[in-house]
C-alpha positions as CSV (number, residue, x, y, z in Angstrom):
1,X,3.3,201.8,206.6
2,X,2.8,203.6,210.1
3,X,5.2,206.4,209.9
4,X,5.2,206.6,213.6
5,X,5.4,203.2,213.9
6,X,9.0,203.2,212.1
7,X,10.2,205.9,213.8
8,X,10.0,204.5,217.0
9,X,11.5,200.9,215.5
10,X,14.1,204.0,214.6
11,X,14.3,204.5,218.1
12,X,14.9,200.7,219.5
13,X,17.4,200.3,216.8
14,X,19.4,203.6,217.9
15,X,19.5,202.7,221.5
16,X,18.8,198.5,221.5
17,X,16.6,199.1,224.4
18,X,13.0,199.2,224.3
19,X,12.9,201.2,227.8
20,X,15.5,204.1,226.6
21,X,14.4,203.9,223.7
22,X,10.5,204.4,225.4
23,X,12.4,207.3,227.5
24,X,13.2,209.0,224.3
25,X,10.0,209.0,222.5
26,X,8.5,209.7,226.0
27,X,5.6,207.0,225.6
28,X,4.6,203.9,227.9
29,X,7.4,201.1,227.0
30,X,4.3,198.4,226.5
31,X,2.9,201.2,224.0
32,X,5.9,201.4,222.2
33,X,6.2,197.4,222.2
34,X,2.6,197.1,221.0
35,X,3.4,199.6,218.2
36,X,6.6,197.4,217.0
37,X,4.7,194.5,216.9
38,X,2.1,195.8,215.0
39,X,4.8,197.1,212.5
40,X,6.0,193.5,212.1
41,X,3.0,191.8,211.6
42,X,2.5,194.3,208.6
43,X,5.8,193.6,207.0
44,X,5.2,189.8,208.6
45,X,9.0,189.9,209.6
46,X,10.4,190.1,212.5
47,X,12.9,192.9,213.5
48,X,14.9,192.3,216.6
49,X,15.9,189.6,218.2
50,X,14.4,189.8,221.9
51,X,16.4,188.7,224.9
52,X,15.9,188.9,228.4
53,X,17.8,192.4,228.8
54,X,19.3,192.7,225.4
55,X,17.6,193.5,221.9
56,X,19.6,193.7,218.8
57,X,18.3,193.6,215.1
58,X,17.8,190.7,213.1
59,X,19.0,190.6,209.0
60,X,15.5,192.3,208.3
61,X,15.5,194.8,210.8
62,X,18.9,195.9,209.2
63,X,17.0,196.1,205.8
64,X,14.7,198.1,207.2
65,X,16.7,200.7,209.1
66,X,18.8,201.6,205.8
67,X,15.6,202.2,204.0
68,X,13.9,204.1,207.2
69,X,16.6,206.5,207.3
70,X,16.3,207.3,203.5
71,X,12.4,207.5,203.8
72,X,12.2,209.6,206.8
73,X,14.8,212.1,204.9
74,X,12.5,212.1,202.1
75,X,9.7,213.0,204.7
76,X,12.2,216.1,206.1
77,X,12.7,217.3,202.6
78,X,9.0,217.1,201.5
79,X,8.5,219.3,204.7
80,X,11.3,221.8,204.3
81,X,9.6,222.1,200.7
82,X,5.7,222.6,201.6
83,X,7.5,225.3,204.5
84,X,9.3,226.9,202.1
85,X,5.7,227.2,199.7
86,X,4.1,229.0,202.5
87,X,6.8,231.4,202.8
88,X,9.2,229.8,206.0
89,X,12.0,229.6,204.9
90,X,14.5,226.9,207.1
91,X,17.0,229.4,208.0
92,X,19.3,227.1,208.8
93,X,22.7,225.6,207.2
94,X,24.4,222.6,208.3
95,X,27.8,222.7,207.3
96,X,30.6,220.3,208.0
97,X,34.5,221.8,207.2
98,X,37.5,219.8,207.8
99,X,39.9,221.6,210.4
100,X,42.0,223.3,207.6
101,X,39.6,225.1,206.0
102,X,36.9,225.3,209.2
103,X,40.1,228.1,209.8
104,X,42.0,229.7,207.5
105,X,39.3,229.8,204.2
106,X,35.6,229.7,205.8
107,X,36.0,232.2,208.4
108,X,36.0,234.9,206.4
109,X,32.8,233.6,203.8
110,X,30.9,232.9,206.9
111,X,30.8,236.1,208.7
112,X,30.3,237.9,204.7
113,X,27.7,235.8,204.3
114,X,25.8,236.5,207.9
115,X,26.5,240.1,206.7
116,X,24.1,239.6,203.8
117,X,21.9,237.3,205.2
118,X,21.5,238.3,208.7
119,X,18.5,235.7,209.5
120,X,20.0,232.6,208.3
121,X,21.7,230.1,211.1
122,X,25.0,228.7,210.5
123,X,25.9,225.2,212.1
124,X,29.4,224.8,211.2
125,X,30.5,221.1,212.3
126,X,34.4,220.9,212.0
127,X,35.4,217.1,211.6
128,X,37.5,214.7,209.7
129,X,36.5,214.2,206.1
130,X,35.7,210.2,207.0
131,X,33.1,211.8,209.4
132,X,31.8,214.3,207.1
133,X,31.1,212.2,204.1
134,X,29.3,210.1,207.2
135,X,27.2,212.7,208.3
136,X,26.1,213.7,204.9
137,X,25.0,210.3,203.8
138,X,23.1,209.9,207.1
139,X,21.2,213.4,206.9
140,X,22.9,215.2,210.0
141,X,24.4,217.4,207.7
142,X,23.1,219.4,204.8
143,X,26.1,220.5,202.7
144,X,30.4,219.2,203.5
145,X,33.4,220.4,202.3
146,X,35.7,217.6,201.4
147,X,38.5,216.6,199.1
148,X,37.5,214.6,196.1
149,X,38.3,211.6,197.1
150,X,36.4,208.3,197.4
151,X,33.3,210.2,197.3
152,X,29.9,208.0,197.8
153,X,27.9,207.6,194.7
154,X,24.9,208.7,197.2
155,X,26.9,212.3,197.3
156,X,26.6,215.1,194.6
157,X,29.4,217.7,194.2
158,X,30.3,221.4,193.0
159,X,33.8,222.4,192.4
160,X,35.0,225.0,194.9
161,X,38.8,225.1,194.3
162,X,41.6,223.4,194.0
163,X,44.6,223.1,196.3
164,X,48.2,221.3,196.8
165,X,49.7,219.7,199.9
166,X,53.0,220.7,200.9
167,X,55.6,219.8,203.6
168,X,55.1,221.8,206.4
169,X,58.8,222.5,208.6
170,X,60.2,225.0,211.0
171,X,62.4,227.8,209.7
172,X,65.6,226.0,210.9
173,X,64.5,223.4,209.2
174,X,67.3,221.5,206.4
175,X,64.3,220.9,204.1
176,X,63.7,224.7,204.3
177,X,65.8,226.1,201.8
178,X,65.4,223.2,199.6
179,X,62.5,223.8,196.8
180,X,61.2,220.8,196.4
181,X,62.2,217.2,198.4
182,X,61.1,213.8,197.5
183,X,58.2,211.8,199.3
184,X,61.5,209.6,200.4
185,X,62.9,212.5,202.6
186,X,59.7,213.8,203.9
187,X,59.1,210.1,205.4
188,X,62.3,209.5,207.1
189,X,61.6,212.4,209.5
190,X,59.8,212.2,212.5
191,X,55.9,213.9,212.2
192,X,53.1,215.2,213.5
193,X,49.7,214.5,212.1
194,X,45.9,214.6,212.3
195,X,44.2,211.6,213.8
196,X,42.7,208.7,211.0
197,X,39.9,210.0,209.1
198,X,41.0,213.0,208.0
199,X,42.0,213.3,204.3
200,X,45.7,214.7,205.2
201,X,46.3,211.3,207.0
202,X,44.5,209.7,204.6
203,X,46.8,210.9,201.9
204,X,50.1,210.1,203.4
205,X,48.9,206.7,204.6
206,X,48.5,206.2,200.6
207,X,51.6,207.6,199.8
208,X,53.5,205.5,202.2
209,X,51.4,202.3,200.7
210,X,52.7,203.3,196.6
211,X,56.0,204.3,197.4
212,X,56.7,201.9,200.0
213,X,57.6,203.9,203.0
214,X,56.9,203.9,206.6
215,X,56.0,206.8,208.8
216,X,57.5,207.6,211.8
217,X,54.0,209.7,213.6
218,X,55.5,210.9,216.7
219,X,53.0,213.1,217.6
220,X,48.7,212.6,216.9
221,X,46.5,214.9,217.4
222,X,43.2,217.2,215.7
223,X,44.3,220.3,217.2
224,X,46.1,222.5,214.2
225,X,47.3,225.1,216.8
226,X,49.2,222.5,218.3
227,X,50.6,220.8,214.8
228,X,52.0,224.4,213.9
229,X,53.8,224.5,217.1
230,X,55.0,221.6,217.5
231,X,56.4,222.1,213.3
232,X,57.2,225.8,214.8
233,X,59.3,223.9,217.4
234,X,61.8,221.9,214.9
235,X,60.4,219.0,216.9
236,X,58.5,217.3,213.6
237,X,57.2,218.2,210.4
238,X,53.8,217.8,209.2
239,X,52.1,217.8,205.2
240,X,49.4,220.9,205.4
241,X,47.1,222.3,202.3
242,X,49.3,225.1,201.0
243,X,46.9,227.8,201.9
244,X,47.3,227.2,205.4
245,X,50.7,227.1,205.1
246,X,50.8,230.9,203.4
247,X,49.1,231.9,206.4
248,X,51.5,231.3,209.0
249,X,55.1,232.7,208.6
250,X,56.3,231.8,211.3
251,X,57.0,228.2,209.8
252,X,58.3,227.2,206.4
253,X,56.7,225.6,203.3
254,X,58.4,222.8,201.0
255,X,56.3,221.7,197.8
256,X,57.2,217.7,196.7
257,X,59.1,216.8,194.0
258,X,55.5,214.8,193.0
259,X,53.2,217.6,193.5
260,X,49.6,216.5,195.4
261,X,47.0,218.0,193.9
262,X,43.9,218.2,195.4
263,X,40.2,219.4,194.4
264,X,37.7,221.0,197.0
265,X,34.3,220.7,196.3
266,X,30.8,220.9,198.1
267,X,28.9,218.0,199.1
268,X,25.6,217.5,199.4
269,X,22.9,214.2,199.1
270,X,22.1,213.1,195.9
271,X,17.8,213.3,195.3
272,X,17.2,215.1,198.4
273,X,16.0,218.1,199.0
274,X,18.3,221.5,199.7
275,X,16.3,224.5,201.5
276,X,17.0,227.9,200.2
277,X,18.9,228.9,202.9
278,X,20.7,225.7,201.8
279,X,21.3,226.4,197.8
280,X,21.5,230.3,199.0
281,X,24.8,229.4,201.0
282,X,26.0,227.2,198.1
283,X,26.0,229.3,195.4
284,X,27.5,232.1,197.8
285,X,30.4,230.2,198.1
286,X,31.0,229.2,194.9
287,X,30.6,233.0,194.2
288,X,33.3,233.6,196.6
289,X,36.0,230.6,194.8
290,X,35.3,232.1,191.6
């Protein structure tokens, strides 16, 4: 098989347009038609369904894709490892942190770790865990930090450390001086959360689905600044890891009476190749949760 050929059937699938898709690859659009054909008479399949001004994939030309995008990782990773043979090392890391620890843990591990190894890259993506676990099955990240969760089976992990969510509330808070309140009490008041998809939503959706409840979100958004202030306000409470929590007195913390638990570990594609700038940064941290 052509492995230039599928990459441009790559291409068409990505944009559904032969002529983008032409603009991309910067080739002729009848070249890169001639090149797709010639890939489907090898397979003797055909892969999209052709329309007058609209392409879209048929049943084997989804087929296809999935297994393109696991060859053409295959193909990255055989790379990174002949590079690495001849002494080029990537010297890059492609790390996706949810918002919680992208600032109040990592900060601190990144810049130690620049300080030791000055000529590595770091490209930190801060997303949802949903998006993460996403990007790390599809190759556009390298390692994740998530929760362990509903892990794909496609995904290896390494323990980092383990945490608890707590109820987050201003000082003047009632729940403030309480030591621990019930999932019950925490529900009936009005919150502020992350969007869907990241795991702190993701947990109290399932809490509210066991128990029962219904939560009253009055306020969505990704931005943790503005969750603190708005909890810093009296205006909503909001379930936070407890490290964050630690960090900023000028709110309160409240564990449940049913403590949540959670385990933070590393992420990384099962059978595919990590750089050493890759396993470098991974056993650094690990170092650094011992």
């Amino acid at each position: 098989m052509n492995i230039r050929y599928l990459r441009y059937f790559m291409t068409v699938a990505d944009t559904l347009s032969f002529t983008r898709a032409a603009e991309q690859l910067h080739i002729a659009q009848p070249a890169l038609s001639i090149a797709v054909k010639k890939l489907e008479q090898e397979l003797d399949i055909t892969l999209f369904h052709r329309q007058e001004r609209k392409v879209s994939l048929t049943y084997e030309g989804q087929v296809l894709l999935e297994h393109a995008h696991q060859i053409m990782q295959q193909i990255e990773s055989a790379r990174l490892a002949i590079d690495e043979l001849k002494g080029l090392e990537k010297g890059e890391v492609r790390l996706g942190v949810p918002g919680m620890m992208g600032s109040y843990f990592f900060p601190d591990i990144l810049m130690a770790f620049k300080t030791r190894y000055p000529n590595i890259k770091l490209r930190m993506v801060e997303a949802g865990t949903q998006s993460i676990r996403k990007m790390l099955v599809n190759g556009d990240l390298d390692l994740g930090v998530v929760v362990n969760r509903n892990v794909p089976d496609t995904l290896a992990t390494e323990h980092l450390l383990n945490s608890e969510m707590v109820a987050v509330v201003s000082q003047v808070h009632r729940f403030s001086k309480k030591s621990s309140i019930s999932f019950k009490e925490f529900f009936s008041e009005d919150l502020v959360m992350f969007r869907e998809g990241y795991f702190h939503r993701e947990l109290a959706d399932e809490i509210c689905q066991k128990y029962q409840l219904e939560s009253k979100i009055a306020v969505e958004t990704n931005l943790l600044p503005m969750i603190l202030k708005i909890v810093e306000g009296n205006h909503a409470v909001s379930p936070l890891l407890k490290l964050v929590a630690q960090c900023e007195h000028q709110v309160s913390y409240v564990p449940f009476e049913d403590p949540v638990k959670l385990e933070i570990v590393m992420a990384w594609r099962k059978n595919s190749y990590l750089s050493l700038a890759d396993q470098t940064f991974k056993e650094f941290v690990k170092e650094k949760c011992v």
